[in-house]
N, CA and C atoms as a LAMMPS dump frame, in Angstrom:
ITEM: TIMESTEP
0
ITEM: NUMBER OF ATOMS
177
ITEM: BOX BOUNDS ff ff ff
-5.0000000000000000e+02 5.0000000000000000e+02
-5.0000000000000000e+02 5.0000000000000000e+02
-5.0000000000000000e+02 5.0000000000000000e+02
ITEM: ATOMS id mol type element x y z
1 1 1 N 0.823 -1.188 0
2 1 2 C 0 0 0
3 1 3 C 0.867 1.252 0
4 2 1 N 0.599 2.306 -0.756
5 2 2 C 1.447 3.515 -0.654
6 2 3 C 0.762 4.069 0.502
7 3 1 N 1.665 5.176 0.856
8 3 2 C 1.707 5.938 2.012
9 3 3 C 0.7 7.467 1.7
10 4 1 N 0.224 7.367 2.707
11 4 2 C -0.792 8.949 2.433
12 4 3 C 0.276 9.972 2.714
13 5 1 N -0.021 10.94 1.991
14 5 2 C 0.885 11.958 2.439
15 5 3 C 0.24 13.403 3.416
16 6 1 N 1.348 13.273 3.963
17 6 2 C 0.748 14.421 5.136
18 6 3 C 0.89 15.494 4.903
19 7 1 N -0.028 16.659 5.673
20 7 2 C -0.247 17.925 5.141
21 7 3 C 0.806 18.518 6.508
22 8 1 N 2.098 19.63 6.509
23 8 2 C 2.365 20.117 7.213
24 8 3 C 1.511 20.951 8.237
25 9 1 N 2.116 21.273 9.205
26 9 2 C 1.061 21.72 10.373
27 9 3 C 1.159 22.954 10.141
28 10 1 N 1.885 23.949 9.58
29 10 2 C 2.099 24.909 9.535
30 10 3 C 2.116 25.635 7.919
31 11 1 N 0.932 25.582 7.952
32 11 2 C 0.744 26.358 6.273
33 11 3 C 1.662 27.287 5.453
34 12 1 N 2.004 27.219 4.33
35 12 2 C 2.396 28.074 3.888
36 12 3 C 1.847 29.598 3.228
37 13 1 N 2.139 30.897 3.381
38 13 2 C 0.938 31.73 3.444
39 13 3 C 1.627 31.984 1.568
40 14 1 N 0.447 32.04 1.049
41 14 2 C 0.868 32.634 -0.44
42 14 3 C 1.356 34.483 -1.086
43 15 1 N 2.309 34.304 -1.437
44 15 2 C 2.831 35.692 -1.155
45 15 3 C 2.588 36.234 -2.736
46 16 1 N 2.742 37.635 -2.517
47 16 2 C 2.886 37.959 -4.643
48 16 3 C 4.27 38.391 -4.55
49 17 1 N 4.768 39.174 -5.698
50 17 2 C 5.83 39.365 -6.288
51 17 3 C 6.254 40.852 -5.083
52 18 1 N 5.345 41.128 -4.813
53 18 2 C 5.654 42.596 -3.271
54 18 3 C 6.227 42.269 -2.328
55 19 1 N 6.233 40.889 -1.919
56 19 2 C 5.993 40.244 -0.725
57 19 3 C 5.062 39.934 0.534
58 20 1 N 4.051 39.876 -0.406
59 20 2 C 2.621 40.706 0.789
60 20 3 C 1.838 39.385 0.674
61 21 1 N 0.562 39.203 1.517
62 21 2 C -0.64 38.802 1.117
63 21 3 C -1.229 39.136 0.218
64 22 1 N -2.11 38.49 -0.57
65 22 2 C -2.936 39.71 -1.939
66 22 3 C -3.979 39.463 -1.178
67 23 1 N -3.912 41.373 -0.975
68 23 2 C -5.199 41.897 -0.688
69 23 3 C -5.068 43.339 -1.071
70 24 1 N -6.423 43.95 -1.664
71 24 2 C -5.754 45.523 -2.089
72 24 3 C -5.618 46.62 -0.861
73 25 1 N -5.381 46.132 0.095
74 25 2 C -4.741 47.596 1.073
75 25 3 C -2.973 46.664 1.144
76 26 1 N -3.02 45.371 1.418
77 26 2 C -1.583 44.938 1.388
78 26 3 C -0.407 45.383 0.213
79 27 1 N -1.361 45.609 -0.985
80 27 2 C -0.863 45.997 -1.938
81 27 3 C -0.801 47.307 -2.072
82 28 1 N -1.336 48.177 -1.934
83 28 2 C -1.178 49.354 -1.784
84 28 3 C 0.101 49.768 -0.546
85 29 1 N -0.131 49.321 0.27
86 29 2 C 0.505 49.634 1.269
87 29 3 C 2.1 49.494 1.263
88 30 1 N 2.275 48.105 0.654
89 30 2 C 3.506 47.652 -0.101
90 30 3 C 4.239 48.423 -1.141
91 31 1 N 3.054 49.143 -1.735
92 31 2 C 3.621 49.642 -3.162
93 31 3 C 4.637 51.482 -2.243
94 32 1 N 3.787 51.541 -1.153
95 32 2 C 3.882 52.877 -0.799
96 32 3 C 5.52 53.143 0.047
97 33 1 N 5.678 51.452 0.722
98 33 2 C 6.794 51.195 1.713
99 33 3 C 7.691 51.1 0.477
100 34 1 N 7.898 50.996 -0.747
101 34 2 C 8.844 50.587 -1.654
102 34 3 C 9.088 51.138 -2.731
103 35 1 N 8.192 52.337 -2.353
104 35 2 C 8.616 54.106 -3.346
105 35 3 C 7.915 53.83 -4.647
106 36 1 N 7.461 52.717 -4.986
107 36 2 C 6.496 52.534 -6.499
108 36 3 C 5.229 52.681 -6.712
109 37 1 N 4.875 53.552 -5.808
110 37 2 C 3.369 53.892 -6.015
111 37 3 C 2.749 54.892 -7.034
112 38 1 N 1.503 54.438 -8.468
113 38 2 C 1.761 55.142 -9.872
114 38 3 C 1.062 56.561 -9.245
115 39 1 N 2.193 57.285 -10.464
116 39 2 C 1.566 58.897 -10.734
117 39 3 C 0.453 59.303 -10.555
118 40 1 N -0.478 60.416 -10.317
119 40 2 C -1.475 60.824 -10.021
120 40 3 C -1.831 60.409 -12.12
121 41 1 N -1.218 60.773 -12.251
122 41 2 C -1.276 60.86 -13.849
123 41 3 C -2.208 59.339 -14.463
124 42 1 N -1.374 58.596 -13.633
125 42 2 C -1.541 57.05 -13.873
126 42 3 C -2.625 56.724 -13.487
127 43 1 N -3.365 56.836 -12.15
128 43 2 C -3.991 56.817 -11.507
129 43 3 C -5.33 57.189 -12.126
130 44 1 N -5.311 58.217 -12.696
131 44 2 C -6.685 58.385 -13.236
132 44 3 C -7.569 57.949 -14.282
133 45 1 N -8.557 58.07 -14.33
134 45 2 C -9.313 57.662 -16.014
135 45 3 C -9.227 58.334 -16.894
136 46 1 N -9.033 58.33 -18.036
137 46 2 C -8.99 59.719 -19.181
138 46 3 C -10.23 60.285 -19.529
139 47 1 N -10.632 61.375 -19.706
140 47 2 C -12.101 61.251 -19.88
141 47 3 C -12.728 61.158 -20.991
142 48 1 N -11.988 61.058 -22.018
143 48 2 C -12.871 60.219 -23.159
144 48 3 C -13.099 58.256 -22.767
145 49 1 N -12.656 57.912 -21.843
146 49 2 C -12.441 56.46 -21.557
147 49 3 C -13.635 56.539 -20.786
148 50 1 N -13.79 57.502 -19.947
149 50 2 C -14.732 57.552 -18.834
150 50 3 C -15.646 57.744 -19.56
151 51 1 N -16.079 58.796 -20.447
152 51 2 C -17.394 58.939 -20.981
153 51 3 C -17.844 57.827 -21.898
154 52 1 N -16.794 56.907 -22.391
155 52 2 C -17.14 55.762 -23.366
156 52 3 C -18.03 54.345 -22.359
157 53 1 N -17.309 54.806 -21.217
158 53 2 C -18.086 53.787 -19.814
159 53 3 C -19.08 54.193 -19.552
160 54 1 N -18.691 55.16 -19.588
161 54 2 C -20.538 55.927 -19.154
162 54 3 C -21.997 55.496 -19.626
163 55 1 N -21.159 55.928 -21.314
164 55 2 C -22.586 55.604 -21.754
165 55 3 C -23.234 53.639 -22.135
166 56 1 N -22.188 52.946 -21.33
167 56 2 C -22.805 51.454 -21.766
168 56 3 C -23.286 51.571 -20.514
169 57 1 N -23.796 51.839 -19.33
170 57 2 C -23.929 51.982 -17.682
171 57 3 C -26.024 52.36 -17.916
172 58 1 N -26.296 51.229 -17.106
173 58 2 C -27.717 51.108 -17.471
174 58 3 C -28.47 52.183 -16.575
175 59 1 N -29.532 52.753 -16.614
176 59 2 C -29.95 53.784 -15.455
177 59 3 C -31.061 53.06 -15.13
């Protein structure tokens, strides 16, 4: 009979490429401790992008 294999007692926690948990304040928070947090520039919607969203948005 083969052997069952055992689950360690002590989980491993899954990390991303930040070193964090994924969760979006871990990520944010990460991005902020490590000086790569995007431009206000980046950050925003353009507003021809925004108004193209707009109008598929049901009322």
């Amino acid at each position: 009979m083969a052997k069952a294999k055992r689950k360690s007692k002590s989980p491993r926690r899954k990390r991303n490429k930040l070193g964090v948990k994924n969760s979006l304040v871990n990520n944010i928070n990460a991005r902020k401790k490590k000086g790569i947090s995007r431009s206000k520039k980046k950050k925003t919607i353009a507003k021809k992008a925004y108004a193209k969203k707009k109008n598929n948005w049901k009322e």
